[in-house]
C-alpha positions in Angstrom: 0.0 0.0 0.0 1.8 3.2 -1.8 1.5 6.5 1.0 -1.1 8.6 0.8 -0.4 12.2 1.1 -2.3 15.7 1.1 -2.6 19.3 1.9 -4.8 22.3 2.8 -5.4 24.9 -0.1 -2.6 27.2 1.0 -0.1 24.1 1.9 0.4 25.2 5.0 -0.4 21.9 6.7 0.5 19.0 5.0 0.1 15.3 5.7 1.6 11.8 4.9 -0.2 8.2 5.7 1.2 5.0 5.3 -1.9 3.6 5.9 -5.4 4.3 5.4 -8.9 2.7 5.2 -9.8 3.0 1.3 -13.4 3.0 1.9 -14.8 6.8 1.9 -17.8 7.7 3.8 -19.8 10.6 3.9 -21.4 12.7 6.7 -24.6 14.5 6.1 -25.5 15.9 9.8 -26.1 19.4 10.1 -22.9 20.3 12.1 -20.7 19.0 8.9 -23.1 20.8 6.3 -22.0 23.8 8.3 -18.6 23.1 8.7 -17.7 22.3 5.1 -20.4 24.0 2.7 -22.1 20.2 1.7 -21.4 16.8 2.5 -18.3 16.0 4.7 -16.6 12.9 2.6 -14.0 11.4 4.3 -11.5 8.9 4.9 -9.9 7.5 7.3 -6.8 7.4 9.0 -5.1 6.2 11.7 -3.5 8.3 13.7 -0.6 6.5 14.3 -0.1 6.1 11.1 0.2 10.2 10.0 2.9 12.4 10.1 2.0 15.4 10.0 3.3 19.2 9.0 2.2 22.9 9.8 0.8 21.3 13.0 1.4 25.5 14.2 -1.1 26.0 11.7 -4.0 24.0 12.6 -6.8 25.1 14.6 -9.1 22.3 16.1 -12.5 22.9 18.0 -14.4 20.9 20.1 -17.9 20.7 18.4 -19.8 18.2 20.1 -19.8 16.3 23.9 -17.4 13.6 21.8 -15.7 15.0 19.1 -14.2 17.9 17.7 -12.8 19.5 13.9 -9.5 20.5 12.9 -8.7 23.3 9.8 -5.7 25.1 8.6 -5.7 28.1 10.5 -4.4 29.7 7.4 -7.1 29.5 4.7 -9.6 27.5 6.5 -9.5 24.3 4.8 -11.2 21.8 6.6 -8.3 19.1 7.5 -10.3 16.5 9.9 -13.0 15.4 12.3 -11.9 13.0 15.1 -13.6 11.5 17.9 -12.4 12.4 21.7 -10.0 9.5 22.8 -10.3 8.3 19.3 -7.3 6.6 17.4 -8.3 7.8 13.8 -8.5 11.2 11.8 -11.5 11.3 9.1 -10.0 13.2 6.8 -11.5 15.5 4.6 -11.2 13.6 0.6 -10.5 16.7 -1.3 -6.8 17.1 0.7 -5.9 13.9 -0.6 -3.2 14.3 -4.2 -4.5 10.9 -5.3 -7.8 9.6 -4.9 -6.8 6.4 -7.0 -8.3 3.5 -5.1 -10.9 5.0 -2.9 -14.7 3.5 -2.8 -18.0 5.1 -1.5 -18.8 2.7 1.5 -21.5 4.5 3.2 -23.5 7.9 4.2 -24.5 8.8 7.8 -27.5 11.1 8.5 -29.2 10.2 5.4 -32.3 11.9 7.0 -30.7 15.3 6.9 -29.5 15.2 3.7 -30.9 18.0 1.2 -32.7 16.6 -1.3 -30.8 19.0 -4.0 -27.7 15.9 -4.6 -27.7 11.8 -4.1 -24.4 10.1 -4.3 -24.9 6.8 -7.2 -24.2 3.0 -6.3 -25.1 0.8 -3.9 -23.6 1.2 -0.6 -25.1 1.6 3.2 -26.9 4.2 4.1 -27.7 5.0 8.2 -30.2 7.6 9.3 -29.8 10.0 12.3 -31.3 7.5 14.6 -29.1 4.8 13.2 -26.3 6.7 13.6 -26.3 7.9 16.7 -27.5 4.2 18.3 -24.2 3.4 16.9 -21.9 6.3 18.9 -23.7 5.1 22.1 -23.1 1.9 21.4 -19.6 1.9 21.2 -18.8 4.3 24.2 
């Protein structure tokens, strides 16, 4: 498995990963819709498994009781989400210089997605309810 490796729009923070989950899933609540204009799509990464530069320039907020967002403090790219405690970054696809190799898995917060775009294929799909069974089942 070849590095993958990706920047902000400015370049400021930059990232390597010698490993990585290659399925991509996307986030549809209405705290990502806020954060990143749309659907946050992501991938992840283990955090053990990223080094990382321009950490100076990152600025991360807490945005929920579990989790908080990370973005270049630069030109506001959004870099991350990750879970409190959690071992893995979900990275933000567009930072990535290849997407070679990447699949659509699944969405979250289906329910809250505006009706204006659908993403093709067959893959799983969890609504709000779904989703959030899930988080309080694996705290």
């Amino acid at each position: 498995m070849p590095d993958k490796s990706g920047q902000c729009l400015c370049g400021a923070v930059r990232f390597t990963a010698t490993r990585w989950d290659e399925n991509v899933g996307i986030c549809h609540c209405r705290m990502c819709q806020r954060w990143t204009g749309g659907p946050f799509i992501t991938v992840t990464l283990p955090v053990d498994a990223v080094t990382i530069t321009g950490e100076d320039r990152i600025v991360t907020r807490e945005t929920s009781d579990w989790a908080a967002r990370s973005r270049c403090g630069d030109c506001g790219s959004p870099l991350w989400y990750r879970q409190k405690g959690g071992s893995e970054y979900y990275a933000a696809i567009g930072l990535f210089d290849d997407h070679d190799g990447l699949v659509l898995n699944h969405e979250i917060f289906i329910d809250r997605k505006p009706d204006t775009y659908a993403f093709a294929g067959e893959h799983e799909r969890a609504t709000e309810a779904e989703t959030m069974a899930r988080f309080a089942s694996s705290e």
